[in-house]
C-alpha positions as CSV (number, residue, x, y, z in Angstrom):
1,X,52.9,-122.2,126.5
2,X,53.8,-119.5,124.1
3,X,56.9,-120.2,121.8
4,X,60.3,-118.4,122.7
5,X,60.5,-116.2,120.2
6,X,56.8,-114.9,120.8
7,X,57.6,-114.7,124.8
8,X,60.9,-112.4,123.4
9,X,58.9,-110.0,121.9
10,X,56.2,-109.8,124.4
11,X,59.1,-109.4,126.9
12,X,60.7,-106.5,124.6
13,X,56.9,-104.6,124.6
14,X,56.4,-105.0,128.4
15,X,59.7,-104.2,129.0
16,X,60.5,-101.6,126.7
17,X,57.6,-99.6,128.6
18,X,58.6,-100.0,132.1
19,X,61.5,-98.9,131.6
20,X,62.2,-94.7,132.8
21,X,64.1,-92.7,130.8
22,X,65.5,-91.5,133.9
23,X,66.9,-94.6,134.7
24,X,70.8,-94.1,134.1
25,X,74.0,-94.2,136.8
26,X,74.6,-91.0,138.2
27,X,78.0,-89.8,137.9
28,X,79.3,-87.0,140.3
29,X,80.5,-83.3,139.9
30,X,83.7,-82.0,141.7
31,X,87.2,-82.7,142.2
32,X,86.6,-86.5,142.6
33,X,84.7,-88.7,140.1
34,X,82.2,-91.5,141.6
35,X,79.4,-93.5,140.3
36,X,76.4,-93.8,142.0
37,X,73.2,-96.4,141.1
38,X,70.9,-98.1,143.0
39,X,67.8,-100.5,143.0
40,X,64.5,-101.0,144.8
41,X,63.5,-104.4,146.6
42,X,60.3,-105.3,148.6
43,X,60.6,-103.3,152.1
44,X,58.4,-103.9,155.8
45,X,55.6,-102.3,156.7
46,X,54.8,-100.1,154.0
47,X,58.0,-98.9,153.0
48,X,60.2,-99.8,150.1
49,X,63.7,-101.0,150.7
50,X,66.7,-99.4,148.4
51,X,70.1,-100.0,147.6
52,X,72.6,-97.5,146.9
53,X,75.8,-98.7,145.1
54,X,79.0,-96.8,144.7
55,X,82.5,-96.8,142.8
56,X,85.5,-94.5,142.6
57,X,88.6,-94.9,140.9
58,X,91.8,-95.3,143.4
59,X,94.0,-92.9,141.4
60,X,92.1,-90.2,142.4
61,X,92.8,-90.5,146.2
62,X,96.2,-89.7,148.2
63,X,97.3,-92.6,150.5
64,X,98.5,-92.0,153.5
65,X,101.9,-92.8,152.7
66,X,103.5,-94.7,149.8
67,X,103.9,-97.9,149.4
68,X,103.3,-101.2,147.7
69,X,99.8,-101.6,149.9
70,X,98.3,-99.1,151.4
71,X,95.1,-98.1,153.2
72,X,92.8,-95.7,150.7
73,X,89.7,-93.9,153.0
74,X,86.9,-91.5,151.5
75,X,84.4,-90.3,154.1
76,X,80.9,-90.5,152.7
77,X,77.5,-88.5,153.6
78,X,74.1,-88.8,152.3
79,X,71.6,-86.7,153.1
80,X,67.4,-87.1,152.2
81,X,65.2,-84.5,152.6
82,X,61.1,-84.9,151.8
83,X,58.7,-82.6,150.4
84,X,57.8,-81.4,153.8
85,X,61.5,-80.2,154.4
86,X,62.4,-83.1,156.9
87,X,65.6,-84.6,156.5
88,X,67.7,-87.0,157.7
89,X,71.6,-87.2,157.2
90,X,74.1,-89.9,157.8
91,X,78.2,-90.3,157.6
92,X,80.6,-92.9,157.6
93,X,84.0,-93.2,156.0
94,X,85.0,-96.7,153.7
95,X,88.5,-97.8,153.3
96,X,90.5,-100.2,151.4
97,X,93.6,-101.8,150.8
98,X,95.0,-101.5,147.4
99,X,98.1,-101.3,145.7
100,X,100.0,-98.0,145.0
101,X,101.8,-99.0,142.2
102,X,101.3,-97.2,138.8
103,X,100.5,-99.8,136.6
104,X,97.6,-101.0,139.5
105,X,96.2,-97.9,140.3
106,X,94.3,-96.4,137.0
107,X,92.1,-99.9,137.4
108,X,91.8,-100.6,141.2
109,X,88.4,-99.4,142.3
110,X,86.6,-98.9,145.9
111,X,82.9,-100.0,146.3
112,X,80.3,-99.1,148.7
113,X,77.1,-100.5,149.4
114,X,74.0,-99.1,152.2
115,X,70.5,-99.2,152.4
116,X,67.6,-97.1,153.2
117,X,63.5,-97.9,154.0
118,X,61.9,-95.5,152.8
119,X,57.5,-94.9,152.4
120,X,56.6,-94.2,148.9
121,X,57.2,-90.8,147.6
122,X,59.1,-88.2,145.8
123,X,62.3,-87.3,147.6
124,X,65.8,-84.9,147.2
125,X,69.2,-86.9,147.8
126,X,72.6,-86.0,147.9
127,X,75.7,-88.1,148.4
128,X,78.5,-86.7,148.9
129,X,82.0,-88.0,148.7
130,X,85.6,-86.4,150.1
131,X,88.9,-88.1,150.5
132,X,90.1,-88.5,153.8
133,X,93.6,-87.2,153.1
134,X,94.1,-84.8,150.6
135,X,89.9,-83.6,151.2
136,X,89.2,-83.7,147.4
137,X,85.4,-83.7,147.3
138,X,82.8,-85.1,144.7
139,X,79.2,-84.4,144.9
140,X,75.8,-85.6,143.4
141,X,72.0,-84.0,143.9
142,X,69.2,-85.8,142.2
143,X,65.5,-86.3,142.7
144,X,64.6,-89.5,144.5
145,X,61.2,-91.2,143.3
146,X,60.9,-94.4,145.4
147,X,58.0,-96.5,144.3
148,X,55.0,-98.2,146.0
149,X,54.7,-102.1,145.6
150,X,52.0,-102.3,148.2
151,X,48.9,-103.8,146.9
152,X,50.9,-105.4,143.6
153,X,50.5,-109.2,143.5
154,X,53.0,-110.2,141.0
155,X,55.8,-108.3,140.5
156,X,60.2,-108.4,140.6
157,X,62.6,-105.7,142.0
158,X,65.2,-103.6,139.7
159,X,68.0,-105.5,138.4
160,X,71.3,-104.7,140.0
161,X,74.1,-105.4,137.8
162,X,77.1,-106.4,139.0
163,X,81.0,-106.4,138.8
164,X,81.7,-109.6,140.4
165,X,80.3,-111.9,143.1
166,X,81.6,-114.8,145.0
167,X,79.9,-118.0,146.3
168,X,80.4,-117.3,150.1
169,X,79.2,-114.5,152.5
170,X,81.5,-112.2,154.0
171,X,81.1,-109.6,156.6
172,X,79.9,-106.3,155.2
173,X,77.4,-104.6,153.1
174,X,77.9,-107.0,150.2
175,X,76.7,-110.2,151.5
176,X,73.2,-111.3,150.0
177,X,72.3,-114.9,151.3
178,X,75.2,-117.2,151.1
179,X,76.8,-115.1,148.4
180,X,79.0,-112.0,147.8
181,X,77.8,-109.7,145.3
182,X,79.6,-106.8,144.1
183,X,78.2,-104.2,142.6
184,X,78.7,-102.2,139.0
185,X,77.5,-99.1,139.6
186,X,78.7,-97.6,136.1
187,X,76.8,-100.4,134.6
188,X,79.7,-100.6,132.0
189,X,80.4,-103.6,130.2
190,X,82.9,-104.8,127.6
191,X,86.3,-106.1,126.1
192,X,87.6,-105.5,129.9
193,X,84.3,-107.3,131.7
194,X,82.4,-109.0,129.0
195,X,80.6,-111.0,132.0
196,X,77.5,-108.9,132.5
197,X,76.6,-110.4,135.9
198,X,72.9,-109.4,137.7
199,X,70.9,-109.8,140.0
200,X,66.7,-109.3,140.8
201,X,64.3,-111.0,143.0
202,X,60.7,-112.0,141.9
203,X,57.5,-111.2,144.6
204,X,54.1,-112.9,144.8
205,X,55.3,-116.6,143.4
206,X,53.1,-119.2,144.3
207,X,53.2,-120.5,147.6
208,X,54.0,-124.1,146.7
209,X,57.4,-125.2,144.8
210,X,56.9,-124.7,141.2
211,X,58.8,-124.7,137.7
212,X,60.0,-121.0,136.6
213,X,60.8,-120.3,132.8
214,X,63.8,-117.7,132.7
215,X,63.6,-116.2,129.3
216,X,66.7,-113.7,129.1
217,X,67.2,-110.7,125.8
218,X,69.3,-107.7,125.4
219,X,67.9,-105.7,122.8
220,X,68.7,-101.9,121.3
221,X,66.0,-99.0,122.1
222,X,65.2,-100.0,118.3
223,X,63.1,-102.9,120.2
224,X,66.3,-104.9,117.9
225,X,67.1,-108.1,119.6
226,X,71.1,-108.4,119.5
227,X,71.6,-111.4,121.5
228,X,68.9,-114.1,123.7
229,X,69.7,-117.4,125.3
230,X,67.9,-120.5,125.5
231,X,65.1,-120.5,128.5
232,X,66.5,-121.0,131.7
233,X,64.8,-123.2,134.1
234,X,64.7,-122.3,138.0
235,X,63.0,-124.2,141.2
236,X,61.1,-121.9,143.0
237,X,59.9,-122.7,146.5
238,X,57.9,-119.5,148.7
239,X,56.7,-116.6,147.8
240,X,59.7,-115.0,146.5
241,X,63.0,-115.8,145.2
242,X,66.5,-114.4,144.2
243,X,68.3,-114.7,140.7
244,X,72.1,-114.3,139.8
245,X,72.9,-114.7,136.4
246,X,75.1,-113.9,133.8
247,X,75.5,-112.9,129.9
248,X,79.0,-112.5,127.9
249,X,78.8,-109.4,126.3
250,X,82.6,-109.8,124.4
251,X,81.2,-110.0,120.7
252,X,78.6,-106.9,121.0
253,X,79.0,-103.7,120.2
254,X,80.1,-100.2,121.9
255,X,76.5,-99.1,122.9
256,X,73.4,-98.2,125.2
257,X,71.2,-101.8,125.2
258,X,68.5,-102.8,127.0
259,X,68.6,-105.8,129.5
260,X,65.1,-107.9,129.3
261,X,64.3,-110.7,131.1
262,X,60.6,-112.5,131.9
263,X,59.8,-114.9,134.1
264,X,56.5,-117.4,133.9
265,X,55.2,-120.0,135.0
266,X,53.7,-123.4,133.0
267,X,50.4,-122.2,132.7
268,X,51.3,-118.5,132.4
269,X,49.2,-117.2,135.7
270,X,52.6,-115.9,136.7
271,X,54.3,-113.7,134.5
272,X,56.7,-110.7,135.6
273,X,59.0,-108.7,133.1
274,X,61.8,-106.6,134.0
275,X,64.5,-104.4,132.4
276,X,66.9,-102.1,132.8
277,X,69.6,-99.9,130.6
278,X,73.0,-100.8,130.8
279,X,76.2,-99.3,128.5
280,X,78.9,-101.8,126.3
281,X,82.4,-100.6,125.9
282,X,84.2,-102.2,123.5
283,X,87.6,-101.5,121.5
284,X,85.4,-100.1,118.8
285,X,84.2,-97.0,121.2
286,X,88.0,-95.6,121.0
287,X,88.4,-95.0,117.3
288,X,85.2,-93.4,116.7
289,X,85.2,-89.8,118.0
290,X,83.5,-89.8,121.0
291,X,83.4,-88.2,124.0
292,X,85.1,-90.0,126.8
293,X,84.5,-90.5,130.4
294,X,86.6,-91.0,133.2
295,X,86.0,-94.8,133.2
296,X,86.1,-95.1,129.7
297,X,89.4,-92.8,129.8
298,X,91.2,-95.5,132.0
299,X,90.4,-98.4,130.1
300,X,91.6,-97.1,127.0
301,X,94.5,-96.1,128.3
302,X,95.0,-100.0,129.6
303,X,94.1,-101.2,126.4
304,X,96.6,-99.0,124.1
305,X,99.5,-99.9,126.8
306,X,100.1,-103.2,125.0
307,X,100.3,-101.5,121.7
308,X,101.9,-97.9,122.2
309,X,105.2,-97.0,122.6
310,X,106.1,-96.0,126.2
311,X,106.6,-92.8,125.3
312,X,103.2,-92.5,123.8
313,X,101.6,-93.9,126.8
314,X,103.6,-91.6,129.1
315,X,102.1,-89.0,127.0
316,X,99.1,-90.3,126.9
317,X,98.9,-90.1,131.0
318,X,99.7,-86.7,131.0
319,X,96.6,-85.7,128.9
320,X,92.8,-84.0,130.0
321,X,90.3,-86.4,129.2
322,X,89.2,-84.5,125.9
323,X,92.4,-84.7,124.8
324,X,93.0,-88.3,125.5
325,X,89.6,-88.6,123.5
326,X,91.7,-87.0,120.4
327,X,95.0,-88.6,121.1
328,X,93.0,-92.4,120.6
329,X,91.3,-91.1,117.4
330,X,94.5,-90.5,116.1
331,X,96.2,-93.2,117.3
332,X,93.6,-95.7,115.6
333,X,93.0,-94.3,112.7
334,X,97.2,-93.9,112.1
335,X,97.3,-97.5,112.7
336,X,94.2,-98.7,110.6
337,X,95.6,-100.6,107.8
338,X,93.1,-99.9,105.2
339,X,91.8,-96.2,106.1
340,X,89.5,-96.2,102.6
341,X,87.2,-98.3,103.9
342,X,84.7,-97.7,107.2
343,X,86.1,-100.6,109.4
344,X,89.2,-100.5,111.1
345,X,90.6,-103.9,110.4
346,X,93.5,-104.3,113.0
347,X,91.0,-102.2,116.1
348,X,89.1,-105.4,114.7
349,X,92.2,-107.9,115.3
350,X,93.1,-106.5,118.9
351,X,89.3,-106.8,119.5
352,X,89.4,-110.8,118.6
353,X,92.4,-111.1,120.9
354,X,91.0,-109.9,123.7
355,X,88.1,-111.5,123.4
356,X,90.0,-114.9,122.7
357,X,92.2,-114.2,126.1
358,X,89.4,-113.9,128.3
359,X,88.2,-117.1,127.1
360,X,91.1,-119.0,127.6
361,X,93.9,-117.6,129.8
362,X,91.9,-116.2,132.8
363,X,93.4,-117.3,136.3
364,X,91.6,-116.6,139.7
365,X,90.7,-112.9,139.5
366,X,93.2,-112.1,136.8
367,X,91.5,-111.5,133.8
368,X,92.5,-113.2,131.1
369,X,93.6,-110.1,129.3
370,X,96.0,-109.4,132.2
371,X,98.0,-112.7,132.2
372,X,101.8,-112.9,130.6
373,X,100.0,-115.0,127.7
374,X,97.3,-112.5,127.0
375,X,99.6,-109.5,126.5
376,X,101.6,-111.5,124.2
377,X,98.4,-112.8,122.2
378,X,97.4,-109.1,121.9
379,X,100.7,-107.6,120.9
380,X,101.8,-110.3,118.4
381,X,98.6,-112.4,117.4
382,X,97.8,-116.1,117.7
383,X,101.0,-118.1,116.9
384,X,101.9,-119.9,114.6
385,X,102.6,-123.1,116.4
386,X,102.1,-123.7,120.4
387,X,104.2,-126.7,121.7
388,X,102.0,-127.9,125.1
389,X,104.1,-130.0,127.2
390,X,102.9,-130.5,130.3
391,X,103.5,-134.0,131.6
392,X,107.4,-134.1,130.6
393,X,109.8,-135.9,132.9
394,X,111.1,-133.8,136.0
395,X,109.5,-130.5,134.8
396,X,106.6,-128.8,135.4
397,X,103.9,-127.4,132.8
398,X,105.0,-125.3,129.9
399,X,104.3,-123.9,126.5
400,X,106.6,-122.7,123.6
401,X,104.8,-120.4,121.4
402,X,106.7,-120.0,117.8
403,X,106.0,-117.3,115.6
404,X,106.9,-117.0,112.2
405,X,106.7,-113.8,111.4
406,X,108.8,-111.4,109.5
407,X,112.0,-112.7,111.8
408,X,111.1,-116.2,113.8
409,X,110.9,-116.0,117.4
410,X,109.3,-117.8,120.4
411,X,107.7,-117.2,123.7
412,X,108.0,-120.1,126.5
413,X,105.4,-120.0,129.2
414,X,105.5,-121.9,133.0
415,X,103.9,-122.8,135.5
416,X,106.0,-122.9,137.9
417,X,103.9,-123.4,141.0
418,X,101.4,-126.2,139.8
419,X,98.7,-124.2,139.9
420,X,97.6,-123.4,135.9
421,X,99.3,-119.6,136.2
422,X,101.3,-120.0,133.1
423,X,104.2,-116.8,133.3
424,X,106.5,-115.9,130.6
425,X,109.9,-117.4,131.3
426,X,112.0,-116.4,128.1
427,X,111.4,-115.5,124.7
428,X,113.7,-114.6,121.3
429,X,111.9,-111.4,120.8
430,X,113.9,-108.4,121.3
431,X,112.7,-106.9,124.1
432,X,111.5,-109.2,126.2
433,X,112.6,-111.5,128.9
434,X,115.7,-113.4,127.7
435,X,116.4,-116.6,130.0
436,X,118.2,-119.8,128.3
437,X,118.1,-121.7,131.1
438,X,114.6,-121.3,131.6
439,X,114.0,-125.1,132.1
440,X,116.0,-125.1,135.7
441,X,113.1,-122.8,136.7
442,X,110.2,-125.7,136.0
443,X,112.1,-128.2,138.0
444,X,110.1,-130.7,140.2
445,X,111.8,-131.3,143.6
C-alpha cells in the first residue's frame, strides 16, 4: 500500500487530467439570474443517466401577493435537440414557500432537481426559466456532451456538490436512498457555507464486501495541495456504492480549487480518481477589485449589513452590481486600519469572527453567523469576559457577555425555550435592546 502523501499526488496527476475545462456552472442570460449544473451517473441499457440541478434567488421573483409567507412559482422548460435535429421538450412549473420579508429575501433560494437517460453523444440543451407572475424570463443554451461508461470496469460518477442534505427521504426530486440531498448548483463555497458537502458513486467494486480507502484533497490548478484529510475508511458491499461527505472550507481562500478524491482498495486492483472544479468565496473576495456576480453581490451585501451604517446599506441596495463591486472596494479599503501594508487587517478580524460563529453558535438551520450571538461577535469582537450560567436556581440558561472597551458594556443572552437558541435579551450598548428586567423572561414555571 502506497503512503498518503504518494496516493495525494498520484490522485492530483490522475485527477488534474480528467478534469474538462468546460466543466463550470452555467449561469443564465435574461431578466432573471439562475444557476444551472449537473452530473452524470451509471444509466440502463446503454444510456447514461444525468442530473440537472438548479437555483435562483427569491428576490428576483414577484409573489402573488405580499406577505410574511408566500408561495414563489417559476415555470421551467428544457428542451434537447441531437445532431440529427430530433428533439424533445418538456415543462413544468416549481414553487416554494418563502418569506417576503426584506431582510429574508436577498438569501432565500429555490432549487430544482430532474433527470434525463440519454445514449452517448454530443447534444444542444436549453433551459429556460420564467416567473409565473410578473413573466421575467432567464435563459441558457450550451452544448451537451454526455459520456459513454459502457465497456468501463472501474470507474465513479461526477461529484455533485451540495448545499445541504438531511438524513431522511422526502417526497420529491431530492431524495437519494434514505437521504435528502440538496444541491449547489453555483458550486460556491465560503465564510457563508464553509461546509463543502458532496456527493459521487463508485462502479465496478468487487462483488464481495470489502475495505475502501477514501483519500480526500483540494488542490489549486497549480497541482498546489491547500488542504487533505486523513484516509477515510468505507465498507463496501456490491458492485457499487454511494458517498456523502464533507470538507470545511472556512480558513481557505477566495478562489477557483480543485476537489480530488481517490478511492482503492488493500491491494490496489481497485482504484478510481475523480475531481471536479468548485469556487471559495470568502470575505477577502470583497476588498480586492473584482468583478461580482449576482450571488457573490448578495452575500456581500449580508456580510457588510452588520458593519455599515443603515444608510450605507440602504444605498448599497439601490446599486447595479458593478457598482456594488466599487462601493465594497471602497468601503474596505476606508476601513483597513493599516492601508501601507497589502493585508487588510480588520477584513482579516471579521473573517475570524465569522469563522469562529459558525463553529460555535449554529442552531438547526440557522447558521451560526445568523444567530443574536454571532452578529454581536462580528460587530464588536470576542469579549472580554463571558459569564455562562446555566444551571441557576428558577432560571433558564444564559450568558452575560462584558466588554471592556473604550466605554464598558454588556450583552445578556437566553434561552428561553430550553432548547440551546440563545437570543439577545438586553444589553448596555447604545443601540441595542435595553430590558432590566430581563431575568423575569428566563423564568421556569
Amino acid at each position: 500500500m502506497k503512503n498518503g502523501f504518494t496516493l495525494i499526488f498520484s490522485m492530483l496527476s490522475l485527477s488534474l487530467a480528467a478534469v474538462s475545462p468546460a466543466d463550470r456552472p452555467l449561469v443564465s442570460s435574461g431578466q432573471l439570474t439562475f444557476y444551472l449544473d449537473r452530473a452524470h451517473y451509471l444509466g440502463h441499457a446503454e444510456h447514461t443517466f444525468l442530473e440537472f440541478y438548479l437555483m435562483l434567488y427569491a428576490d428576483q421573483l414577484a409573489p402573488a401577493e405580499a406577505s410574511a409567507g408566500q408561495i414563489f412559482a417559476v415555470n421551467v422548460t428544457t428542451e434537447i435537440s441531437d445532431l440529427d435535429g430530433r428533439l424533445s421538450a418538456r415543462s413544468w412549473k416549481t414553487e416554494a414557500e418563502l418569506s417576503t420579508l426584506p431582510e429574508d429575501m436577498a438569501r432565500l433560494a429555490i432549487y430544482d432537481q430532474w433527470a434525463e437517460q440519454l445514449r452517448p453523444g454530443h447534444y444542444r440543451m436549453r433551459v429556460t426559466i420564467s416567473d409565473s407572475v410578473s413573466q421575467r424570463e432567464g435563459d441558457i443554451q450550451f452544448d451537451l456532451t454526455v459520456p459513454d461508461f459502457a465497456g468501463k470496469e472501474k470507474f465513479g460518477s461526477d461529484i455533485e456538490f451540495i448545499s445541504r442534505f438531511y438524513d431522511r427521504a422526502t417526497a420529491g426530486p431530492f431524495a437519494k436512498g434514505n437521504r435528502t440531498i440538496i444541491p449547489n448548483p453555483s458550486r460556491r463555497y465560503g465564510v457563508l457555507n464553509p461546509q463543502l458537502y458532496f456527493y459521487y458513486e463508485l462502479y465496478g467494486l468487487p462483488a464481495a464486501a470489502e475495505e475502501l480507502t477514501i483519500t480526500y484533497a483540494i488542490c489549486t490548478d497549480a497541482e498546489e495541495i491547500v488542504k487533505s484529510l486523513p484516509p477515510q475508511k468505507i465498507e463496501t458491499a456490491g458492485e457499487r456504492s454511494a458517498v456523502l461527505h464533507g470538507i470545511d472550507v472556512a480558513r481557505i481562500p477566495s478562489g477557483l480549487y480543485l476537489l480530488s478524491i481517490l478511492a482503492t482498495n488493500a491491494d490496489a486492483s481497485y482504484q478510481v480518481a475523480l475531481s471536479r472544479p468548485f469556487e471559495v468565496l470568502q470575505l477577502d473576495y470583497f476588498g480586492l477589485d473584482w468583478q461580482l456576480s449576482e450571488e457573490a453581490a448578495h452575500k456581500a451585501g449580508q456580510q457588510i449589513k452588520y458593519l455599515a451604517t443603515k444608510e450605507e446599506y440602504d444605498f448599497f441596495q439601490s446599486l447595479t452590481i458593478p457598482a456594488k463591486a466599487q462601493f465594497l472596494t471602497r468601503f474596505w479599503r476606508q476601513r483597513d486600519p493599516s492601508p501601507e501594508t497589502l493585508e487588510n487587517e480588520l477584513l482579516q478580524a471579521i473573517q475570524r469572527r465569522f469563522i469562529y460563529a459558525n463553529d460555535n453558535f449554529a442552531w438547526g438551520k440557522t447558521a451560526g453567523w445568523e444567530t443574536d450571538r454571532g452578529r454581536v461577535l462580528i460587530q464588536n469582537g470576542m469579549p472580554d469576559n463571558i459569564g455562562r450560567n446555566y444551571a441557576e436556581s428558577g432560571l433558564l440558561p444564559f450568558e452575560i457577555w462584558y466588554y471592556q472597551q473604550d466605554r464598558a458594556f454588556e450583552f445578556v443572552f437566553g434561552d428561553r425555550r430550553g432548547d440551546g437558541h440563545f437570543i439577545l435579551l438586553h444589553s448596555t450598548k447604545e443601540g441595542e435592546v435595553r430590558n432590566n428586567q430581563w431575568r423575569q423572561l428566563l423564568q421556569r414555571y
